[in-house]
C-alpha positions as CSV (number, residue, x, y, z in Angstrom):
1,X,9.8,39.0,-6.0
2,X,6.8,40.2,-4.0
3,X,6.1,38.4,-0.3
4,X,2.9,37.2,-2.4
5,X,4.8,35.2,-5.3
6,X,5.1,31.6,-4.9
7,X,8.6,30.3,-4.8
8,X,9.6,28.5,-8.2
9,X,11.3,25.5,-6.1
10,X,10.8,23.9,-2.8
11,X,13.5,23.5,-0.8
12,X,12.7,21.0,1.7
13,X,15.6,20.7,4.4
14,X,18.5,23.4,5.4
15,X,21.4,21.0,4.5
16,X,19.6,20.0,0.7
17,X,21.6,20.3,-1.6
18,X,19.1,20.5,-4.0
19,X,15.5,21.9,-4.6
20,X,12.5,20.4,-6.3
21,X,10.8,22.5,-9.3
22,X,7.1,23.4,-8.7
23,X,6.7,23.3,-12.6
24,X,9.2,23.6,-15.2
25,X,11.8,25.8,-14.8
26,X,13.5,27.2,-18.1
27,X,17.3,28.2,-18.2
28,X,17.5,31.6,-16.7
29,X,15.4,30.6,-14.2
30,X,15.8,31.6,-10.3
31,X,16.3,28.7,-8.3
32,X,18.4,30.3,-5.0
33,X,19.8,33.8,-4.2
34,X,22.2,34.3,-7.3
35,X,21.4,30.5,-8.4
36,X,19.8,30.3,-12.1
37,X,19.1,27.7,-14.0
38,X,21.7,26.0,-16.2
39,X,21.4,25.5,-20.2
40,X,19.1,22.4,-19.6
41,X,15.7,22.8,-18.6
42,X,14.2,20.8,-15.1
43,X,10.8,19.1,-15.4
44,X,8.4,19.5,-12.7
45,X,8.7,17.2,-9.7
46,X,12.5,17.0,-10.6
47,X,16.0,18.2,-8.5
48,X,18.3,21.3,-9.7
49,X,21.5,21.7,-7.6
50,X,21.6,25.1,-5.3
51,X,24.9,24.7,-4.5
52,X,28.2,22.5,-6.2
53,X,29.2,19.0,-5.3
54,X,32.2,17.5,-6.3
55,X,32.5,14.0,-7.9
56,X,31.7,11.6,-5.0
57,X,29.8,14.0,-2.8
58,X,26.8,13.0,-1.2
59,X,23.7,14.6,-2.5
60,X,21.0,15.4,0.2
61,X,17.2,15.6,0.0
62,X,15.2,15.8,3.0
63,X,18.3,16.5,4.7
64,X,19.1,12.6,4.0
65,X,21.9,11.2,1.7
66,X,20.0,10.3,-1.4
67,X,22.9,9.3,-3.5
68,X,26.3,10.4,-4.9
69,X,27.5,13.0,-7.8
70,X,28.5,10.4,-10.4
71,X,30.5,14.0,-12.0
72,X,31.1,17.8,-10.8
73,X,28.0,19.2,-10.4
74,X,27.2,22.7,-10.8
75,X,24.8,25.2,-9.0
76,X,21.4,25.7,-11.3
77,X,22.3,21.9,-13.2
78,X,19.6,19.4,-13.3
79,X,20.5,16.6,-10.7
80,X,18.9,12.8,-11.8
81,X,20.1,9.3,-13.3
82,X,23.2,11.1,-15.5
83,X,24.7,12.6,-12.7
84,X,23.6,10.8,-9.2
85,X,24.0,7.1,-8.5
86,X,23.6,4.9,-5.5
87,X,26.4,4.1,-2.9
88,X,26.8,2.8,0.9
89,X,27.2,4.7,3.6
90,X,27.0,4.6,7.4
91,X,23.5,4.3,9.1
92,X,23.0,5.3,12.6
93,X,20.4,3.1,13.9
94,X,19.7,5.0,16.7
95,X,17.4,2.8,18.4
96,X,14.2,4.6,19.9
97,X,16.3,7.8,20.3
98,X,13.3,9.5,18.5
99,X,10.5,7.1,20.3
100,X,7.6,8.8,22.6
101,X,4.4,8.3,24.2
102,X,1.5,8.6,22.2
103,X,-1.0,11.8,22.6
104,X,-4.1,9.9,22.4
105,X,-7.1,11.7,21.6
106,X,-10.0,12.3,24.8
107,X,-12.3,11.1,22.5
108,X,-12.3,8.7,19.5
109,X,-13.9,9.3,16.4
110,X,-16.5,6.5,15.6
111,X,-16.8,4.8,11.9
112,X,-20.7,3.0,10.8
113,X,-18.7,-0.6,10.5
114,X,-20.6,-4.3,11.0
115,X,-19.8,-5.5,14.4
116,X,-18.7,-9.5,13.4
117,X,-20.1,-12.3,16.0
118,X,-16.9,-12.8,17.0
119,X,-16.1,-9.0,17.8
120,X,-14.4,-7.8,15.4
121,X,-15.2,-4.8,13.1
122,X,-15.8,-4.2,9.2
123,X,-15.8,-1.8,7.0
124,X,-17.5,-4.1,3.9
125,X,-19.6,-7.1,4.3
126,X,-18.4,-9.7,1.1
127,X,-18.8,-13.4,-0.1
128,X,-15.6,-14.6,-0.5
129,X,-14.3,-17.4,-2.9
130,X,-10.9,-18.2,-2.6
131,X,-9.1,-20.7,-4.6
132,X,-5.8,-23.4,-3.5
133,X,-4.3,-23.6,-6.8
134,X,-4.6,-21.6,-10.5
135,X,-6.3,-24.9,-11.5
136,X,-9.9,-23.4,-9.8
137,X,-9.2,-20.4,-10.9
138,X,-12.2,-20.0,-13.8
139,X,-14.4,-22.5,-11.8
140,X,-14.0,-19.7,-9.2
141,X,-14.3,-16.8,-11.6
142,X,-17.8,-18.5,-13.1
143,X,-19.1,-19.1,-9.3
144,X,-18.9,-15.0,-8.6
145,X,-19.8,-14.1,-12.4
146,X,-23.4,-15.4,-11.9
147,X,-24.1,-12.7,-9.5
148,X,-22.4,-10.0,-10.4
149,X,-24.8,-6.7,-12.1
150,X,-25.0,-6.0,-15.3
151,X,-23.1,-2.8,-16.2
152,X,-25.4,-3.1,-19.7
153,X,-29.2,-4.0,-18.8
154,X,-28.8,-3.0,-14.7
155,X,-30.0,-6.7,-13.7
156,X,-28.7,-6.9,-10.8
157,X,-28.9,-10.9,-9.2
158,X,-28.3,-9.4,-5.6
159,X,-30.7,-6.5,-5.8
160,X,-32.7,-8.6,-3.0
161,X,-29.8,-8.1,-0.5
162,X,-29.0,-4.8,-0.3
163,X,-26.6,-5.5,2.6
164,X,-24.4,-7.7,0.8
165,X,-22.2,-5.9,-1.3
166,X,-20.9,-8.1,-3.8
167,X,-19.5,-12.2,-4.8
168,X,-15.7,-11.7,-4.7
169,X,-13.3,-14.6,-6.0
170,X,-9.9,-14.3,-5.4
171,X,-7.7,-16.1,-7.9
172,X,-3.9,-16.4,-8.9
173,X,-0.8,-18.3,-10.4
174,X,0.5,-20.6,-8.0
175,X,-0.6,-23.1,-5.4
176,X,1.5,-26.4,-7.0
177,X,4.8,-26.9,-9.3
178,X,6.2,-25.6,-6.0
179,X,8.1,-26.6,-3.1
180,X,6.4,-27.8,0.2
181,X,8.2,-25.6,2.7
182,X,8.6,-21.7,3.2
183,X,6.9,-20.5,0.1
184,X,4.4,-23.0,0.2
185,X,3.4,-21.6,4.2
186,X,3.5,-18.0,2.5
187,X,0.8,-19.1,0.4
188,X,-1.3,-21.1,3.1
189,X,-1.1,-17.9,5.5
190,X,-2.0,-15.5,2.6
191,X,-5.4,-17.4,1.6
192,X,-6.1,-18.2,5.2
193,X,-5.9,-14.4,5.9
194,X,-8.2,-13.6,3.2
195,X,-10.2,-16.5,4.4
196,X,-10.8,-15.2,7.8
197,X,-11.0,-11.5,6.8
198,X,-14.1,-9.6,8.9
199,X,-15.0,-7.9,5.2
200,X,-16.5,-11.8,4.4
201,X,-19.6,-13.0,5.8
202,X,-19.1,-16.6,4.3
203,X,-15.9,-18.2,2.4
204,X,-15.9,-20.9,-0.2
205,X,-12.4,-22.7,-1.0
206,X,-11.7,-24.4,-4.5
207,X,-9.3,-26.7,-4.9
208,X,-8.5,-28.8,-8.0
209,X,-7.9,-32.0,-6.1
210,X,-4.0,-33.2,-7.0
211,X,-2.3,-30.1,-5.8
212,X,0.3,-29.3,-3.9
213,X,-1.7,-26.9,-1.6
214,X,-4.1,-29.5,-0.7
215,X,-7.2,-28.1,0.7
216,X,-7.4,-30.5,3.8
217,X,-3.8,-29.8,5.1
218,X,-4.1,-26.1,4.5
219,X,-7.4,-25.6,6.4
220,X,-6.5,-27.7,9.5
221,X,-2.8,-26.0,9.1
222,X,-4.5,-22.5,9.3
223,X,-7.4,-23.7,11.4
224,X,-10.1,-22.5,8.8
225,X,-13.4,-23.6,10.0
226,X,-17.1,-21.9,10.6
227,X,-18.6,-19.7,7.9
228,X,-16.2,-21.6,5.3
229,X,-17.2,-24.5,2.6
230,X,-15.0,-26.4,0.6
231,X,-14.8,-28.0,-2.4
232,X,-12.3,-29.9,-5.0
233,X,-13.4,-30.1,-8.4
234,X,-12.4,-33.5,-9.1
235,X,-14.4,-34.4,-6.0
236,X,-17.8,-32.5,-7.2
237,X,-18.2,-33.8,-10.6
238,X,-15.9,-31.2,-12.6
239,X,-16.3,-28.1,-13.5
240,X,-19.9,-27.4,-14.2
241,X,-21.0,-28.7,-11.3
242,X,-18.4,-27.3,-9.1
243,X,-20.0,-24.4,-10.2
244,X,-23.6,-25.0,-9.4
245,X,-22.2,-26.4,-6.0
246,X,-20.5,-22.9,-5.5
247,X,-23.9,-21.0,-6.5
248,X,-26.3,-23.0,-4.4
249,X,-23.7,-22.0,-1.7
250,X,-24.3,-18.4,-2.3
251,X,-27.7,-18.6,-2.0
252,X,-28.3,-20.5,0.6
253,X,-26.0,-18.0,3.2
254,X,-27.0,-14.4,1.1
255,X,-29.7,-14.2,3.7
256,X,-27.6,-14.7,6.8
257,X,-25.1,-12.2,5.1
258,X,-27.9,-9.8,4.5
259,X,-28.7,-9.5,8.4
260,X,-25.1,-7.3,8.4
261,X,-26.1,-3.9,9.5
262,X,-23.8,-0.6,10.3
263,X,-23.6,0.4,14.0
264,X,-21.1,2.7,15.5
265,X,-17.8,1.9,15.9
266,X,-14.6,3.5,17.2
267,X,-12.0,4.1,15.0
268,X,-9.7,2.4,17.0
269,X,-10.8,-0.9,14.6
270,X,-9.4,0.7,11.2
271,X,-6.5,-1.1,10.4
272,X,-5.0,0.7,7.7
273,X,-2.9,-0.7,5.1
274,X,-0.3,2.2,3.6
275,X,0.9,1.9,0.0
276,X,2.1,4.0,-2.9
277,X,2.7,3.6,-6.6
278,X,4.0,5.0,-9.8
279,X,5.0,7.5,-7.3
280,X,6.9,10.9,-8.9
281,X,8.7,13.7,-7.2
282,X,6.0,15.3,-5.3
283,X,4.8,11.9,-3.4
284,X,7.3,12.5,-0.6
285,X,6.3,16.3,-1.0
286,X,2.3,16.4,-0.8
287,X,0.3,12.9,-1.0
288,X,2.8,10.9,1.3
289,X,3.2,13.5,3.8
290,X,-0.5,14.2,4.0
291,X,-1.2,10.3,4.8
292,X,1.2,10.2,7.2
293,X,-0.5,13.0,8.7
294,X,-3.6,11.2,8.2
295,X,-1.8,7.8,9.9
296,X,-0.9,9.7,13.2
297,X,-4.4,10.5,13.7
298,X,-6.0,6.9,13.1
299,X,-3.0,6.2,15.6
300,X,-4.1,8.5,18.0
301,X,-7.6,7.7,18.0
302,X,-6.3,4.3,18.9
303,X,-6.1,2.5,15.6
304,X,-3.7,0.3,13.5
305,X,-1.2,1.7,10.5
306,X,0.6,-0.7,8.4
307,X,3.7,0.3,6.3
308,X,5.2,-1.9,4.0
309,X,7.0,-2.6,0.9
310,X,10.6,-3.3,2.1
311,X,12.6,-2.2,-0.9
312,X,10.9,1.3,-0.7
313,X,12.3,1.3,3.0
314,X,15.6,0.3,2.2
315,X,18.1,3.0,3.0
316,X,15.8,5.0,5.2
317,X,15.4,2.4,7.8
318,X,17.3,4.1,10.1
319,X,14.8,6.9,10.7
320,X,11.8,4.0,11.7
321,X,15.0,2.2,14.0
322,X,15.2,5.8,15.9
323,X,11.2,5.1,16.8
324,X,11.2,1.7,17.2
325,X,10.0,1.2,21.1
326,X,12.7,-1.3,21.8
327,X,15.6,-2.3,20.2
328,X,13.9,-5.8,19.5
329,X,11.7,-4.3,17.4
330,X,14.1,-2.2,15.7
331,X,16.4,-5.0,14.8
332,X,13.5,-7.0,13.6
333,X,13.7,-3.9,10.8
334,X,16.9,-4.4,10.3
335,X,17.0,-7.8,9.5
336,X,13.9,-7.6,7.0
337,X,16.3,-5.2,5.0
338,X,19.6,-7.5,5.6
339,X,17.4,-10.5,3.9
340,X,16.8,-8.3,0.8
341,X,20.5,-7.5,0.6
342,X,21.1,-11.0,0.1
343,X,17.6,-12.0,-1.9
344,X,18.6,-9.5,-4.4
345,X,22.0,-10.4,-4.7
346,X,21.0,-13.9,-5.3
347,X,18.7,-13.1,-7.5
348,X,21.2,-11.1,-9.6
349,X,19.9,-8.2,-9.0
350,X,20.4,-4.8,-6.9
351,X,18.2,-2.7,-4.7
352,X,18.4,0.4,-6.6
353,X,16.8,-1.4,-9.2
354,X,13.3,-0.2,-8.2
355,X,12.4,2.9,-9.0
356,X,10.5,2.5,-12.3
357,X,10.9,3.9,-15.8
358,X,7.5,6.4,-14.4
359,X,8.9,6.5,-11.0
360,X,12.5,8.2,-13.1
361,X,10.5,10.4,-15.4
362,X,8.6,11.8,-12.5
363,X,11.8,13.1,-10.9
364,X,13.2,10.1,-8.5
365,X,16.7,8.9,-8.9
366,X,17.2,6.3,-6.6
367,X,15.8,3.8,-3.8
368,X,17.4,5.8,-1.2
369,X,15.4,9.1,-2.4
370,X,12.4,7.4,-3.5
371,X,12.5,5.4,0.0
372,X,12.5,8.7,2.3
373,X,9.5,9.8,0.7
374,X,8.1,6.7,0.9
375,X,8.6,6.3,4.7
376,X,6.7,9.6,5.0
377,X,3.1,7.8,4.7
378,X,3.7,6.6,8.0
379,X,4.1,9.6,9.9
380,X,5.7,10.3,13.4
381,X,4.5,7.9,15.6
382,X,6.1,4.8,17.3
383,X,7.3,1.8,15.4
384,X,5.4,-1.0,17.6
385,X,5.4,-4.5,15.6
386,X,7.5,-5.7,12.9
387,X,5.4,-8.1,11.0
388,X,6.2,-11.3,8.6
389,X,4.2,-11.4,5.2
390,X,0.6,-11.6,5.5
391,X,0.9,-12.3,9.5
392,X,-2.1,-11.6,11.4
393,X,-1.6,-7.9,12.6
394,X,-2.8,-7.9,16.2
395,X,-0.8,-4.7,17.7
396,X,-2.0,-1.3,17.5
397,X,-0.2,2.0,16.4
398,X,2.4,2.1,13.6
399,X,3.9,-1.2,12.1
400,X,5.7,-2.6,9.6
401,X,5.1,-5.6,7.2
402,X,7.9,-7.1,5.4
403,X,6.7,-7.3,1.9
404,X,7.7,-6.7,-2.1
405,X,7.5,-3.0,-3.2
406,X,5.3,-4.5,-5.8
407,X,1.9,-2.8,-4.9
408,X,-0.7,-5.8,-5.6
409,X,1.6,-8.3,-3.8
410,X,2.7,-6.0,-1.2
411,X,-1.2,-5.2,-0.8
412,X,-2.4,-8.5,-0.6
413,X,0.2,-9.0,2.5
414,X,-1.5,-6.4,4.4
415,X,-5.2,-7.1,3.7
416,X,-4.0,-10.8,4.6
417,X,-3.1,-9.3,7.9
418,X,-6.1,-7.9,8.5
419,X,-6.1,-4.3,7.2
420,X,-9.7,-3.4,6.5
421,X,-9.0,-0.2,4.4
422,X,-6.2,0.7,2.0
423,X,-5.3,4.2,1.4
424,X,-2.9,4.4,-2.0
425,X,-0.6,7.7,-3.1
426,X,0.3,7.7,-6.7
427,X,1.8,10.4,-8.7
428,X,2.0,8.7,-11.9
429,X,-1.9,7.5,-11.4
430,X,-2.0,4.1,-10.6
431,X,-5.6,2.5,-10.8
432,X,-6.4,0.2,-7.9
433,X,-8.2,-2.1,-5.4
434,X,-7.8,-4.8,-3.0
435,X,-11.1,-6.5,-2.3
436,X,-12.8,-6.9,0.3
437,X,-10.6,-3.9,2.0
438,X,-11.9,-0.5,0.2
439,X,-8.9,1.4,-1.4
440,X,-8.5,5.5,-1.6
441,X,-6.9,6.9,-3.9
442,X,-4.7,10.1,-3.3
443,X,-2.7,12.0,-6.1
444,X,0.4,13.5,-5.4
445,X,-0.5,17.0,-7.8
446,X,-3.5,18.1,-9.5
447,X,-2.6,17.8,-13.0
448,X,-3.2,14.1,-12.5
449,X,-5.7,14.2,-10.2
450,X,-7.8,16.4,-13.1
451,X,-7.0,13.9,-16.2
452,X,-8.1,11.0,-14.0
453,X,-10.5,12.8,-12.0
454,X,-12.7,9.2,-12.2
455,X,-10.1,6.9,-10.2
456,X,-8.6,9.7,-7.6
457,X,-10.5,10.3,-4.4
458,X,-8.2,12.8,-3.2
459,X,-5.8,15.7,-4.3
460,X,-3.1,16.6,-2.4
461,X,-1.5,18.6,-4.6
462,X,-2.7,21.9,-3.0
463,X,0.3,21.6,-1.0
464,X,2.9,22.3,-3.6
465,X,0.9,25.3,-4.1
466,X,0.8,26.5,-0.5
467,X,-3.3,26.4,-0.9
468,X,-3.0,23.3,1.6
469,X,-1.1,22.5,4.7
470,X,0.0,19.0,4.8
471,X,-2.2,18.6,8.5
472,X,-4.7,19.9,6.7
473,X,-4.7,17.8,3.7
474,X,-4.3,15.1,6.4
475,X,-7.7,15.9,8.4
476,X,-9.4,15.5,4.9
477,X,-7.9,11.9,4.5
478,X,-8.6,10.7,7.6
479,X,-12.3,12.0,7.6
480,X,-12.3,10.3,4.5
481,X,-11.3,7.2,5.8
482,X,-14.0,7.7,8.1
483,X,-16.6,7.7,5.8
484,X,-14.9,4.7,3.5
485,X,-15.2,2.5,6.4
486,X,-18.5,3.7,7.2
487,X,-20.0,2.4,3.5
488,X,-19.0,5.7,1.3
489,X,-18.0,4.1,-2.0
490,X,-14.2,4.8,-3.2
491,X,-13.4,5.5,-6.8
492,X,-11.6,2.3,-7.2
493,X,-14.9,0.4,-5.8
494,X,-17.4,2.2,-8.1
495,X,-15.0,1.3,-10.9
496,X,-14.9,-2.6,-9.4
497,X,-11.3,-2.9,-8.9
498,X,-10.3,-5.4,-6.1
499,X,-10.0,-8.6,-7.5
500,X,-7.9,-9.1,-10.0
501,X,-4.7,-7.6,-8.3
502,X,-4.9,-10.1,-5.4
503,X,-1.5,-11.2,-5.8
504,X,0.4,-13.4,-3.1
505,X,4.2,-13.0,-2.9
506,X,5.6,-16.2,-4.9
507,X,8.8,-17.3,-3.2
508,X,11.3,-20.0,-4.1
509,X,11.7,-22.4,-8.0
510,X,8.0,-23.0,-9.7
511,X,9.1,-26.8,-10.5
């Protein structure tokens, strides 16, 4: 093999057990210094075993335990679902061991944002309409229909306002049929996030009028008042004139959103929301790694990084605990992943339930290897602030919000908490949005990124190749963050995703 010849495998930590496959490897194939492959062929993005484990051994990617050999496993044998499996082990917590003070930059990059009158920055400017119950759903829906463009005959009812960039409602599933205490509150402190989100100039809230999440309670619970009007169907007259009352809103305040204009702004105001889905082998290789390059740097210029999705932190929790700045914080971690222990297990279900049917066939076995890639997206930075579902997010640097690993709900948590951007790795190719926050979307290899070339914004998979470093792949996300914030449409925006996968997190019995 020359010094020029790209290895076949990638072998990603000293103590691995195991190496990923570049592409597929046939049986013959070279995997290690006298190591070939076995009978059985090993998709790309999948493991093959460099060296035997016995029944019960752990199996190490990353140099972390990902699981245990469910059989005898030999060198060159394809290692996934038949032969791995979940089991417990010891973690070392290790709190702040790893923590250290941040190398800020001398000087912060700037963003073109819209400086709010109460000081805070965003990246879009938005007409919101969010709704109490499912009940205002369509009455909501109609409201922002009547001013959306025409994809057909290019009419476009807000062509007069060039600075406003779009009617958004918000709509979903629950808001009565449910109990009045913790998941109720959820709900309240979702909407009233969105509610108060700098991406909306104005805010209209539709309620039914008989619901549990009473419109009343919930904006003097949440203290929602100023650019925000609302209204209960049963109050207005019904539907249809709900809807005119909604649309005479938005018209008379599209002027005062219209004065919204871009200054400069430092980046110290991007508050970035971290998420991945129908993630494969390579995420924790090339797209996750590359944002988390991309996350140090919006640290270091002074910004905000939010990393979620608990059960795709479970069982690598222990390496955020090491750079947690106090042991408060870290323990805050902890406890987040304790509660899912038990929510699951009360639920009948199991942690290693998560990685998907796309998530398996892309080469992940289990939580615990799917989770250390995972982690990756929030680089190397201090663990500051461990946040609650959709609480407001007021530190900055690298936190955590607990939330589902489900990306729309675990999404809506953090643009609830104030993240105003969303960068997304998929390897799979998830499409999505989360208005009013602009999404990026980064592929984890270039295969997908080519076959949906219309919904990534990003490849990252240069760095399986060795075209890319992973920094460098990283300065290319965070200048494009850059420009995202600054107006520079996403795929996901041209394509008008963002509404439909607001999702907030449903807890407790729908009565």
């Amino acid at each position: 093999m020359s010094s020029t010849t790209i290895a076949p495998v990638i072998r990603l930590h000293p103590e691995d057990g195991v190496v990923i496959a570049r592409s597929v490897l046939m049986p013959g194939a070279e995997v290690a210094p006298g190591v070939t492959v076995g009978a059985r062929r090993i998709p790309a993005g999948h493991k093959v075993a460099v060296r035997p484990h016995a029944k019960g051994e752990p199996i190490r990617r990353y140099g972390q335990i990902i699981g245990f050999a469910t059989d005898a496993i030999e060198p060159g044998a394809w290692v996934h679902t038949h032969n791995c499996e979940m089991g417990d082990f010891a973690r070392d917590y290790a709190w702040g061991v790893d923590a250290k003070p941040t190398a800020y930059v001398d000087a912060p990059a700037t963003f073109m944002g819209i400086r709010r009158a109460d000081g805070r920055a965003a990246t879009r400017n938005y007409i919101g309409i969010v709704t109490s119950v499912n009940c205002s759903a369509h009455v909501a829906e109609l409201i922002a229909r009547q001013f959306e463009r025409n994809p057909i005959t290019g009419h476009d009812p807000l062509e007069a306002w060039p600075n406003v960039d779009g009617v958004v409602a918000l709509t979903h599933k629950t808001g009565c049929g449910m109990t009045m205490d913790e998941p109720l509150r959820v709900l309240r402190r979702t909407l009233a996030g969105f509610a108060r989100h700098a991406n909306f100039s104005h805010v209209i809230a539709i309620g039914l009028g008989c619901e549990v999440n009473q419109l009343g309670p919930m904006l003097e619970e949440q203290k929602l008042t100023g650019r925000l009007r609302s209204m209960d169907i049963q109050d207005s007259g019904g539907s249809r004139a709900t809807v005119l009352k909604g649309m005479d809103f938005v018209k008379e305040v599209l002027a005062d959103s219209n004065t919204a204009t871009r200054v400069p702004v430092p980046a110290s105001e991007l508050c970035v929301a971290l998420q991945c889905g129908g993630s494969d082998g390579y995420s924790g290789i090339t797209a996750n790694p590359a944002l988390g390059a991309a996350s140090d740097l919006v640290v270091r210029h002074g910004g905000t990084v939010i990393l979620s999705e608990s059960p795709e932190t479970y069982g690598a929790e222990h390496l955020l605990t090491r750079r947690a700045v106090s042991r408060e914080v870290g323990q805050k971690l902890v406890d987040v992943m304790t509660w899912w222990e038990g929510y699951t297990a009360r639920e009948g279900a199991e942690m290693n339930a998560n990685p998907s049917p796309g998530n398996k066939a892309g080469g992940l076995t289990t939580i615990l290897e799917k989770s250390l890639g995972a982690m990756a997206k929030a680089g190397t930075t201090n663990l500051v602030e461990v946040y609650r579902y959709a609480e407001p997010v007021t530190a900055k640097g690298f936190v955590f919000m607990d939330t589902p690993g489900y990306d729309p709900v675990g999404a809506t948590g953090q643009v609830a908490g104030g993240a105003n951007l969303v960068c997304f790795t998929t390897g799979r190719g998830s499409v999505f949005g989360m208005k009013p926050a602009p999404s990026i979307k980064l592929a984890t290899n270039t295969a997908m990124h080519q076959r949906l070339s219309e919904d990534m914004d990003i490849d990252c998979g240069a760095i399986v190749s060795g075209g890319e470093t992973v920094e460098a792949c990283g300065q290319r996300i965070f200048d494009l963050m850059l420009r995202t914030a600054s107006g520079e449409p996403t795929k996901s925006e041209a394509m008008g995703f963002g509404a439909q996968e607001f999702a907030p997190w449903v807890l407790g019995a729908t009565m």
